[in-house]
N, C-alpha and C positions, 0 to 999 in steps of 0.2 A: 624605539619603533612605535610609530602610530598607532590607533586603536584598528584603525580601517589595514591598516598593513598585512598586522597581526591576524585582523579575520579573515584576507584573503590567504593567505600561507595555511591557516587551522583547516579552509576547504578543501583549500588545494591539496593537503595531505590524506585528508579521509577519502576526499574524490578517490583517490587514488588507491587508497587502502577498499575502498569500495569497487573500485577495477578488477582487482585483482582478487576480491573474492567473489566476482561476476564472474571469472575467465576458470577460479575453481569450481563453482558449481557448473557451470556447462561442462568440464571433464568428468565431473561424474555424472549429470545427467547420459554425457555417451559412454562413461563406462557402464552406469547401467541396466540402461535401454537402448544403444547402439542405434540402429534402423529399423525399431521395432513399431508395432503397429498402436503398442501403446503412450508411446511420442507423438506420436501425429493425434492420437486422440485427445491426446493431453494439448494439444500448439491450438486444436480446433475447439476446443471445451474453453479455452484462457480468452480464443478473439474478442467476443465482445465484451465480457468484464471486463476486459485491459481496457478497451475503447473508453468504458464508463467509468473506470477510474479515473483514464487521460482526460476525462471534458471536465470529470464535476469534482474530483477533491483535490490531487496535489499535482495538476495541471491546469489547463484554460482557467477555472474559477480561481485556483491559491496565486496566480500572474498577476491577476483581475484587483484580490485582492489586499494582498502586501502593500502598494501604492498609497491606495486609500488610507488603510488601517494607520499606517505611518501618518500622513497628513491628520487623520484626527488624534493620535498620540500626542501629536505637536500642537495644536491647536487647542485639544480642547481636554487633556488630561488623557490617563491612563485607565480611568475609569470610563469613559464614555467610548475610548475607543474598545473595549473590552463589551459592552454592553454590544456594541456593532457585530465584532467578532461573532459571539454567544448568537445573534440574529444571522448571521449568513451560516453561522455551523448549523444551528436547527434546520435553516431552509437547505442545504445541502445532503445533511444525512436524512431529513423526508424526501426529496425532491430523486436521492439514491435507491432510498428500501423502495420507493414507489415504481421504479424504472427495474430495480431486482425482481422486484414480485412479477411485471411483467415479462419479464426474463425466463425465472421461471416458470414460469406458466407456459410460455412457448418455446419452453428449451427445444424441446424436440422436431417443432419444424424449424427453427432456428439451424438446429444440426442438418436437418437437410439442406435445408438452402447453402450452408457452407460447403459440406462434402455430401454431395448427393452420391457418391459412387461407396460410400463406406458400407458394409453389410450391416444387418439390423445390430447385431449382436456390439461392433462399435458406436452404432449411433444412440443404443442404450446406454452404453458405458460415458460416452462424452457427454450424451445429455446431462447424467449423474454427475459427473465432474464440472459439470459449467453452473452446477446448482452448487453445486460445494465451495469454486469458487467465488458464488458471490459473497459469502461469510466475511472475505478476504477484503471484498469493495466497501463494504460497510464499514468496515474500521478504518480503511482508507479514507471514506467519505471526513472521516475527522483529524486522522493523524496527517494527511496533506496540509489542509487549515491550518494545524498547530503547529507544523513547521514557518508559515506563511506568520499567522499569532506571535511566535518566539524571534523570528527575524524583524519585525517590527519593532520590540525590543530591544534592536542590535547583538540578539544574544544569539549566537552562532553553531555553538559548541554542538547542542542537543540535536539540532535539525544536520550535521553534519554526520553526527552517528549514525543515523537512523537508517538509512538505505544503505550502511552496511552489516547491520544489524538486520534486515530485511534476506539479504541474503545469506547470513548465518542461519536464519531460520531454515528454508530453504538446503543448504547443504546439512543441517540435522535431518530434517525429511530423508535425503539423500542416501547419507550414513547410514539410519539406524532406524527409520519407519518404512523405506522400501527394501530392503534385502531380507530374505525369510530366514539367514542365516547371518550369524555372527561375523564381524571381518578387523582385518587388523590396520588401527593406524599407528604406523611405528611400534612402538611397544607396545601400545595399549588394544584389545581387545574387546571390538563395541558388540553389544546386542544387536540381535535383526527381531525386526516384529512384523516382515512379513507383509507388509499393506501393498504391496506392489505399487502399481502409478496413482494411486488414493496416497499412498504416504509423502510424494512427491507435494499434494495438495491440501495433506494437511503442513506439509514443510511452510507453503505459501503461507496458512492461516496462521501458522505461528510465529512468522517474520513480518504479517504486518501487526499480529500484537506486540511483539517488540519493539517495531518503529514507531507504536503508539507511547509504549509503555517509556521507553529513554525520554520521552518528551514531557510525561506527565510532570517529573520535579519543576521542572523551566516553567510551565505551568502555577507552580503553586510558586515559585520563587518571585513571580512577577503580578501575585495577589488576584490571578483571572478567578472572576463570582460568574458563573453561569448562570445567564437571563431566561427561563422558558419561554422565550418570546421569537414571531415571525417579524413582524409587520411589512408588507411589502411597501409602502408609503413612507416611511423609513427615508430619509435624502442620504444614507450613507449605505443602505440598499440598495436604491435604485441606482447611486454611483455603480458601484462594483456590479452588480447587472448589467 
């Protein structure tokens, strides 16, 4: 079996293994908050960090640039395209915390403009939560790229784990940081600590340190030297821009 075969099958599988523990967390998200009012606060707190993940790290920008990175992989060594990489990751996680800080800063007319009909007492709490989730976008801003990074590579494996390792995190939130009580899976007997729809968001914060964290070996296995560098003049910048 080919190299390419092989790595379409290795996706195809996790894709799916990541399906289905997408279709688990949504069962406990309604087991545990049903049509509660702290679901909607939560779906209204997530809109726009989701958006800003989907533009700047393992959406629009990591499409942008996989292409590229590969053409200077081939071209011009592993080393120059690494140095590229190290330049779009700085310009992506400044170009994130900058757009976060604005975020929160106007969390709260943000929340009005989405649910203007929310009472105060929700539109404090989502505000709170759409700041907590950007902790989430920030490490997004990198571990998107270092999927984009490792599949220029050809290396498959790590960037396949990771979104569902993302949602593992997530249904530990679920488990065991939103229930104020203990509950049982199968045999075992998990702790509740109680966080209610906060534990849901710290679930988010620790699935995307995961799908940061599965990445980092692929990372050192393929000798990436991080450059502290922008330059937007850069011709392998302004490609991918």
């Amino acid at each position: 079996m080919s190299h390419i075969a092989r790595s379409s099958l290795l996706i195809a599988f996790f894709f799916g293994i990541d399906k289905v523990l997408g279709l688990a967390r949504q069962m406990l998200v309604a087991r545990q908050f049903g049509l509660s009012y702290d679901i909607d606060v939560f779906n209204v707190a997530n809109n726009i960090p989701d958006l800003l993940s989907s533009l700047i790290s393992g959406g629009a920008l990591g499409v942008a640039l996989l292409p590229v990175l590969s053409e200077y992989m081939q071209k011009n060594g592993r080393g120059s395209a690494w140095d590229l990489f190290s330049r779009i990751l700085n310009l992506a996680f400044m170009a994130t915390a900058a757009l976060a800080l604005v975020i929160a800063l106007f969390a709260p007319s943000i929340v009005n403009i989405i649910a203007p009909g929310f009472p105060a007492e929700q539109k404090a709490l989502a505000t709170e939560l759409m700041r907590l989730d950007l902790v989430a976008i920030l490490i997004f801003s990198i571990s998107g790229l270092v999927m984009a990074g490792l599949q220029s590579n050809q290396h498959f494996l790590l960037p396949a784990l990771a979104p569902g390792l993302y949602n593992i995190g997530q249904i530990f939130g679920l488990l065991i940081l939103v229930p104020a009580a203990g509950s049982r899976l199968g045999p075992l007997t998990l702790p509740g600590f109680g966080f209610g729809i906060h534990g849901l968001v710290y679930g988010v914060i620790l699935g995307a340190l995961l799908h940061l964290a599965i990445q980092v070996p692929g990372l050192a296995r393929y000798h990436f030297h991080w450059a502290p560098a922008i330059n937007l003049r850069h011709p392998g910048v302004r490609q991918v821009l």
